[in-house]
DOFISE-65528 format. One record per atom (N, C-alpha, C, O): x, y, z; atom name. Coordinates in Angstrom, 1 decimal, padded with zeros to 4 digits. Layout:
N
{{X Y Z} 'CA'}
...
//
This chain:
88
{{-017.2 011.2 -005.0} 'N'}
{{-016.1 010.6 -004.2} 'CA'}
{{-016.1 011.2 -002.8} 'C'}
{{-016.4 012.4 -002.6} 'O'}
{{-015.9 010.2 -001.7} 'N'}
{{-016.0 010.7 -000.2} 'CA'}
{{-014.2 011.6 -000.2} 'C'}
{{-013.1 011.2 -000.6} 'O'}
{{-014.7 012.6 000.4} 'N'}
{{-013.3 013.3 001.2} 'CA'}
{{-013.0 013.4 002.9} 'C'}
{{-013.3 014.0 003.9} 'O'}
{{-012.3 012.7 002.6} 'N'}
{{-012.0 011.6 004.1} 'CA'}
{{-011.0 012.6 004.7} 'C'}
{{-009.9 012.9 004.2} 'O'}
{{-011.7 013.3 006.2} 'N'}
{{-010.6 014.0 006.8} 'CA'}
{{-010.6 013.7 008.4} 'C'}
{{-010.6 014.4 009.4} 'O'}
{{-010.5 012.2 008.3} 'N'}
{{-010.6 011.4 009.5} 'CA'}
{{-009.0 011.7 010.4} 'C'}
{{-008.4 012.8 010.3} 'O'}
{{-008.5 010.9 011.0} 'N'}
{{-007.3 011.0 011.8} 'CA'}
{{-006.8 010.1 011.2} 'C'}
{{-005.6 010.2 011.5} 'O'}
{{-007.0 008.9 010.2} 'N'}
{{-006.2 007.9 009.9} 'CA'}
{{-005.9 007.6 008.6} 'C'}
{{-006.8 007.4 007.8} 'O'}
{{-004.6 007.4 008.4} 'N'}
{{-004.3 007.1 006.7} 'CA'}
{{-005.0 006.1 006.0} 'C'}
{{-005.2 005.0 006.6} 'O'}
{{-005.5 006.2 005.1} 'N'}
{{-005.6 005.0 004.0} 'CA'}
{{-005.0 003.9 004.6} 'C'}
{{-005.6 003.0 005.1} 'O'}
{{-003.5 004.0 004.5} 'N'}
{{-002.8 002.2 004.3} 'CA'}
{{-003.5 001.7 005.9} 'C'}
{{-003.8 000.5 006.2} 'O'}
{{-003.7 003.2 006.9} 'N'}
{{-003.9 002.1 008.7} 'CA'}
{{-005.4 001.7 008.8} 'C'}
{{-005.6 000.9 009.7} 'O'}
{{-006.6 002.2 007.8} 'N'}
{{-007.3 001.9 007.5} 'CA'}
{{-007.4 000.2 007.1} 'C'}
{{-007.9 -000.7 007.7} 'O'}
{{-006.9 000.3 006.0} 'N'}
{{-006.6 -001.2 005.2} 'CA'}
{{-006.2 -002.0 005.7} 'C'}
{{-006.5 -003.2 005.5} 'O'}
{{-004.8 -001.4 006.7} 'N'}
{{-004.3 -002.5 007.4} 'CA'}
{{-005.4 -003.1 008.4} 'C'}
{{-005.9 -004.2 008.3} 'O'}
{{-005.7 -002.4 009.1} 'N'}
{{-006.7 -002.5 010.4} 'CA'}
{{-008.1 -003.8 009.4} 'C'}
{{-008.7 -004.8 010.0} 'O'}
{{-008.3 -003.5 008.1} 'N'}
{{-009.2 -004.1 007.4} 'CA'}
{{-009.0 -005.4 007.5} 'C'}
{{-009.7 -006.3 008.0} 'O'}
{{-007.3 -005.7 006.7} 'N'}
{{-007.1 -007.0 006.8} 'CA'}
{{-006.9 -007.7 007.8} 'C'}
{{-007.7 -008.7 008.0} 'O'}
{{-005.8 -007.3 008.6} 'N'}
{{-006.1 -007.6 010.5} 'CA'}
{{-007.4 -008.2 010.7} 'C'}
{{-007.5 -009.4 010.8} 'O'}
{{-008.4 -007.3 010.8} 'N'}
{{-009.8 -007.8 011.1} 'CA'}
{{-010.7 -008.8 010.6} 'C'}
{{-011.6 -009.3 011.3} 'O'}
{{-010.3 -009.0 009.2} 'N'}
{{-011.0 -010.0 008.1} 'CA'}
{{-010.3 -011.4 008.6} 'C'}
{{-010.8 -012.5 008.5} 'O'}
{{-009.3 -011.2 009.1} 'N'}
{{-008.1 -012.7 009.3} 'CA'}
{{-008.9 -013.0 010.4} 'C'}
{{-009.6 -014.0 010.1} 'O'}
{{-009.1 -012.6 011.5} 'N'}
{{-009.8 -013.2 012.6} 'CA'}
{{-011.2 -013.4 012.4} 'C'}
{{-011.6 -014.5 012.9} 'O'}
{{-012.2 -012.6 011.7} 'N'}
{{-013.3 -013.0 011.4} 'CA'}
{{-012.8 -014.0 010.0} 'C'}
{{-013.8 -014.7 009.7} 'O'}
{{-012.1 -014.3 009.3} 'N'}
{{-012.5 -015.2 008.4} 'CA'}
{{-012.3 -016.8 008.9} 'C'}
{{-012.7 -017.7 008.2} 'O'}
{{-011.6 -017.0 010.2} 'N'}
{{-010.9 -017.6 010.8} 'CA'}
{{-012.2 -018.6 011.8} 'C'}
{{-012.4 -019.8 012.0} 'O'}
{{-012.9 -017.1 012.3} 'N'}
{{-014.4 -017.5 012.8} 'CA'}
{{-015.5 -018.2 011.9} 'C'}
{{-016.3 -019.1 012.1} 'O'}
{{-015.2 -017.5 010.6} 'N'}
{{-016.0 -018.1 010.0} 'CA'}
{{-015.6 -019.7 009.1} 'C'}
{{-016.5 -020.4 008.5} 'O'}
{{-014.6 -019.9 009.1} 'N'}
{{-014.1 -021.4 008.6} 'CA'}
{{-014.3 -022.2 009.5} 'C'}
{{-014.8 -023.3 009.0} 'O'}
{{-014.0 -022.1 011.0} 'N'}
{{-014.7 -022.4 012.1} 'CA'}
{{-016.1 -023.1 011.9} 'C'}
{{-016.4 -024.3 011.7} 'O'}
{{-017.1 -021.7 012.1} 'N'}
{{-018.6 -021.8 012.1} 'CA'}
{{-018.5 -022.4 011.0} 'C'}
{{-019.1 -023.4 011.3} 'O'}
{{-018.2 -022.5 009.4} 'N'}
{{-018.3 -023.5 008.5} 'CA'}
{{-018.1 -024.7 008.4} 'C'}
{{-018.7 -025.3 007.6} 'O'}
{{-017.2 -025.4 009.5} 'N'}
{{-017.0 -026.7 009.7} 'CA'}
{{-018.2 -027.3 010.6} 'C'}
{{-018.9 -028.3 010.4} 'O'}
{{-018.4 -026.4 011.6} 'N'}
{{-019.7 -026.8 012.5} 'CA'}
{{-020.6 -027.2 011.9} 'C'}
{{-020.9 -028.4 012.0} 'O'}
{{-021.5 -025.8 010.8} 'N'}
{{-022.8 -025.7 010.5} 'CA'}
{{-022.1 -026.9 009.2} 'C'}
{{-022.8 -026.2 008.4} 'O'}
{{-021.6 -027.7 008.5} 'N'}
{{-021.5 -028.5 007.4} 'CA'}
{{-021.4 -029.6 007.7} 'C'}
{{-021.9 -030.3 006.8} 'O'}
{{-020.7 -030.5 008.9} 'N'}
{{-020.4 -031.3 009.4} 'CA'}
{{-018.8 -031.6 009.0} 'C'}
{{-018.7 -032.7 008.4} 'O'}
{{-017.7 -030.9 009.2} 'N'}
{{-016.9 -030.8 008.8} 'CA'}
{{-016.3 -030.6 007.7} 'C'}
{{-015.1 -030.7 007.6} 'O'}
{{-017.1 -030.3 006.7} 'N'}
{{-016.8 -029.9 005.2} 'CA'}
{{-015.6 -029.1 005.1} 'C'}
{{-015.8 -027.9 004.9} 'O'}
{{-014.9 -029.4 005.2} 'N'}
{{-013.4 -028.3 005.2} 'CA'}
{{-013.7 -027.6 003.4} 'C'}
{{-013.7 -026.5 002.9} 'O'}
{{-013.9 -028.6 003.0} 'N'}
{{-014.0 -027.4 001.3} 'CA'}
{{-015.0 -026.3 001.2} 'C'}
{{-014.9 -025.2 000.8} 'O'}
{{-016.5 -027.1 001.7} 'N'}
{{-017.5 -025.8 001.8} 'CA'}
{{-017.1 -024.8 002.6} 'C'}
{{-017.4 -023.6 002.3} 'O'}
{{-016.4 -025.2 003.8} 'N'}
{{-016.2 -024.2 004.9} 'CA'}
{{-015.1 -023.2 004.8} 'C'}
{{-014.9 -022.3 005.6} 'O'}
{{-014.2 -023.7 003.2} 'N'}
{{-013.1 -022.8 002.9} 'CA'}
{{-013.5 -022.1 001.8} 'C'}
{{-012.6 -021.5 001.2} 'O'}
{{-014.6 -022.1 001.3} 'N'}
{{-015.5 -021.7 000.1} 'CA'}
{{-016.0 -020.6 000.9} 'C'}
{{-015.6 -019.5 000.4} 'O'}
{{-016.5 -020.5 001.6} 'N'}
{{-017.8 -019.6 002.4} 'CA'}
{{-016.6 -018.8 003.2} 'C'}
{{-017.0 -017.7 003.5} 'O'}
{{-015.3 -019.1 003.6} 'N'}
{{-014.5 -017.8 004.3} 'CA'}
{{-013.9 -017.5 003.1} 'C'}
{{-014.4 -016.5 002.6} 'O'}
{{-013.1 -018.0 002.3} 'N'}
{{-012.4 -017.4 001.1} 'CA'}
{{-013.3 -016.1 000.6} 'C'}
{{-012.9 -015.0 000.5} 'O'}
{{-014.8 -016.6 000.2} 'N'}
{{-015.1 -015.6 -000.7} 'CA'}
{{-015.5 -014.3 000.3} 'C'}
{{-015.3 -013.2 -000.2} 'O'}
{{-016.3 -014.4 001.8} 'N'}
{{-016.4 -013.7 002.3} 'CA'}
{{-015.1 -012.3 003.0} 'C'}
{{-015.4 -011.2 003.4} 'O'}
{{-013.9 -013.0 003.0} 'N'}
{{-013.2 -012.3 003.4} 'CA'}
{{-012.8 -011.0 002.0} 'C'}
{{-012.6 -009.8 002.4} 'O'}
{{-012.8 -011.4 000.3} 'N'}
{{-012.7 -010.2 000.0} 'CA'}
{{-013.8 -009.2 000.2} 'C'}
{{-013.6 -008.0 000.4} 'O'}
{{-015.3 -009.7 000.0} 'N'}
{{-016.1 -008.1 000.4} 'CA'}
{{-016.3 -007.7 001.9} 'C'}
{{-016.3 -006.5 002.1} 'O'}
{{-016.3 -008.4 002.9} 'N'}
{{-015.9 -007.9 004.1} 'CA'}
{{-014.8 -007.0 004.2} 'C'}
{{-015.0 -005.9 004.7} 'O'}
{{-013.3 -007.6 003.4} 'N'}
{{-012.2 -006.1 003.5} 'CA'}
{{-012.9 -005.0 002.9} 'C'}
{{-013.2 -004.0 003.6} 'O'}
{{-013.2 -005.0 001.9} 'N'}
{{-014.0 -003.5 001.2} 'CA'}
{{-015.0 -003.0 002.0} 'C'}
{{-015.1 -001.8 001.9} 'O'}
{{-015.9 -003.8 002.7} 'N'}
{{-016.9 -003.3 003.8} 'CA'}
{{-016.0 -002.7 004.5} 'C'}
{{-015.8 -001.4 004.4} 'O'}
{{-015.6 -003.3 005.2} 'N'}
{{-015.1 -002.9 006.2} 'CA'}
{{-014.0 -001.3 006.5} 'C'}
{{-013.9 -000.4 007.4} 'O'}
{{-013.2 -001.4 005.3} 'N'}
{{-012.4 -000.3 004.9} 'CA'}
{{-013.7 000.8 004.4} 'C'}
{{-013.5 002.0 004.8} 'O'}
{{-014.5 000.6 003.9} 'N'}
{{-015.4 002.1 003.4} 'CA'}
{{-015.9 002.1 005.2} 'C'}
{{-015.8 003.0 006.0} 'O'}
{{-016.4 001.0 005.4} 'N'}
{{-017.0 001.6 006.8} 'CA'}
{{-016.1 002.6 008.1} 'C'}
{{-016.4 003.6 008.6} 'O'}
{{-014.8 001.9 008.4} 'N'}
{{-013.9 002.8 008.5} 'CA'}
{{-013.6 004.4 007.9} 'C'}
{{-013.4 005.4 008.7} 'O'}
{{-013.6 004.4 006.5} 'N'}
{{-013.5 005.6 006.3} 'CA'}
{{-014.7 006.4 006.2} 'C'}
{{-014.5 007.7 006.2} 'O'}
{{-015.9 005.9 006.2} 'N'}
{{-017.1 006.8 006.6} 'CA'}
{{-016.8 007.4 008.1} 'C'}
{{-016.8 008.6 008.3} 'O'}
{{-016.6 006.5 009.0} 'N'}
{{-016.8 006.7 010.2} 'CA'}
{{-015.9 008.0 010.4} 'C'}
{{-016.5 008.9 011.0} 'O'}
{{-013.9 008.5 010.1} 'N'}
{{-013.5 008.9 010.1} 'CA'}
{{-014.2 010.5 009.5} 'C'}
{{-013.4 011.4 009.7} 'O'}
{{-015.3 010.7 009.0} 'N'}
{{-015.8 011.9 009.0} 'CA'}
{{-016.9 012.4 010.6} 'C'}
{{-017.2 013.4 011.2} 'O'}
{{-017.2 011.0 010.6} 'N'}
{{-017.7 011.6 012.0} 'CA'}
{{-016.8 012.4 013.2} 'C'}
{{-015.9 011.8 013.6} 'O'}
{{-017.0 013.4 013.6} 'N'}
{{-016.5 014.0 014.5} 'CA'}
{{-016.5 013.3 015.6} 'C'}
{{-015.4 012.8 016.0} 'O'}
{{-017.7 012.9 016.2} 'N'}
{{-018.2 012.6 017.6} 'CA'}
{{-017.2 011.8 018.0} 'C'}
{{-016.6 011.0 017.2} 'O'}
{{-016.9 011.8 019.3} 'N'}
{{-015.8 011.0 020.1} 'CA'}
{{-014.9 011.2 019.7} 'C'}
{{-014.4 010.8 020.7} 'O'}
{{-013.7 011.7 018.7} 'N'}
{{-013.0 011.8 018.5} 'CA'}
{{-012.2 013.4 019.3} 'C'}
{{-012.7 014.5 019.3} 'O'}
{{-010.9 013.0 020.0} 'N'}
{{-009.9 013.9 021.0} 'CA'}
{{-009.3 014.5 019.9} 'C'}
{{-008.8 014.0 018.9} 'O'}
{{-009.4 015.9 020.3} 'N'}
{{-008.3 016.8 019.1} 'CA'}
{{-007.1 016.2 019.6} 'C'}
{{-006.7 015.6 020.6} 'O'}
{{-006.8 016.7 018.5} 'N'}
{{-004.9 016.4 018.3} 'CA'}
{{-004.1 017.4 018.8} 'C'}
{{-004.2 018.6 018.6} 'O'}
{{-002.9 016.8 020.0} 'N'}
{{-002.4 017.3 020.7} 'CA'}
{{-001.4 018.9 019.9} 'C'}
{{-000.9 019.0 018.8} 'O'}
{{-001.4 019.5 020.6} 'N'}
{{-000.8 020.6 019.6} 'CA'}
{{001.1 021.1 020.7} 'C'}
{{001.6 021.1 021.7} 'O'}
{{001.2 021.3 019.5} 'N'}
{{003.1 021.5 019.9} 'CA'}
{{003.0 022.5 021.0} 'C'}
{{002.1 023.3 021.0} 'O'}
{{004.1 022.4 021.9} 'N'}
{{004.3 023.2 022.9} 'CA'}
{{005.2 024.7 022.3} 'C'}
{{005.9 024.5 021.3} 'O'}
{{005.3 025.8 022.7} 'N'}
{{006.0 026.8 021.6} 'CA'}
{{007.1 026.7 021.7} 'C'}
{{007.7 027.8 021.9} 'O'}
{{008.2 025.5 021.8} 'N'}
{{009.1 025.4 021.0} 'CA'}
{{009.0 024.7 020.1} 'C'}
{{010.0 025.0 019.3} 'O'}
{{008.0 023.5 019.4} 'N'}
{{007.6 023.4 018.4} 'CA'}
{{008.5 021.8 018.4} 'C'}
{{008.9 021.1 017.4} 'O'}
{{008.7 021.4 020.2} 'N'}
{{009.3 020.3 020.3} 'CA'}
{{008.9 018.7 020.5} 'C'}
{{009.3 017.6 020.6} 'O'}
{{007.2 019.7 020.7} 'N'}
{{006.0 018.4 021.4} 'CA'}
{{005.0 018.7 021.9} 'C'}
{{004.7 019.9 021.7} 'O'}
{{004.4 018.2 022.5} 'N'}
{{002.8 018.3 022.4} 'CA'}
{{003.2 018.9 023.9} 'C'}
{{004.1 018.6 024.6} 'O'}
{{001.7 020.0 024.0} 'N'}
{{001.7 020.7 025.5} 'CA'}
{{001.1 019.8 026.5} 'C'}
{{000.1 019.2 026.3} 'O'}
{{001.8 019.5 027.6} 'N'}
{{001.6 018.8 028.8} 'CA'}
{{000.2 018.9 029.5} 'C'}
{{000.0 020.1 029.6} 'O'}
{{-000.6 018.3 029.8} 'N'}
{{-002.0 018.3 030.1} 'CA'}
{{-002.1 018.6 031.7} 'C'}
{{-003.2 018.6 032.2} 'O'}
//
């Protein structure tokens, strides 16, 4: 099992997953009507099924990435009264 000590929860993960699947699956009902000659059932066949493993792609790819360090700004640290982050 991966131990994820990224900056971002699980649920903003998933959320961010579905979010993104909605607009690509949206692209791809699209591109399905194109490439079929309007087939609205093939073209809702080919986004329906692709949108559940895209979410799962997409959420492990997310949480992989959250072990990478690189590019990631440390987290602002409290000022000593413990009221907010120190002013830059």
């Amino acid at each position: 099992m991966f131990v994820f000590r990224g900056l971002e929860s699980h649920p903003r993960s998933f959320l961010k997953a579905v979010s993104w699947r909605t607009v690509g699956s949206i692209d791809t009902f699209v591109l399905g009507m194109l490439f079929t000659s309007g087939n609205a059932r093939i073209a809702g066949s080919i986004a329906g099924t692709e949108v559940v493993t895209k979410i799962l792609l997409f959420y492990f790819h997310e949480r992989a990435w959250s072990l990478v360090r690189w590019g990631h700004r440390p987290a602002a640290e409290p000022d000593q009264s413990g009221e907010g982050p120190v002013a830059a």
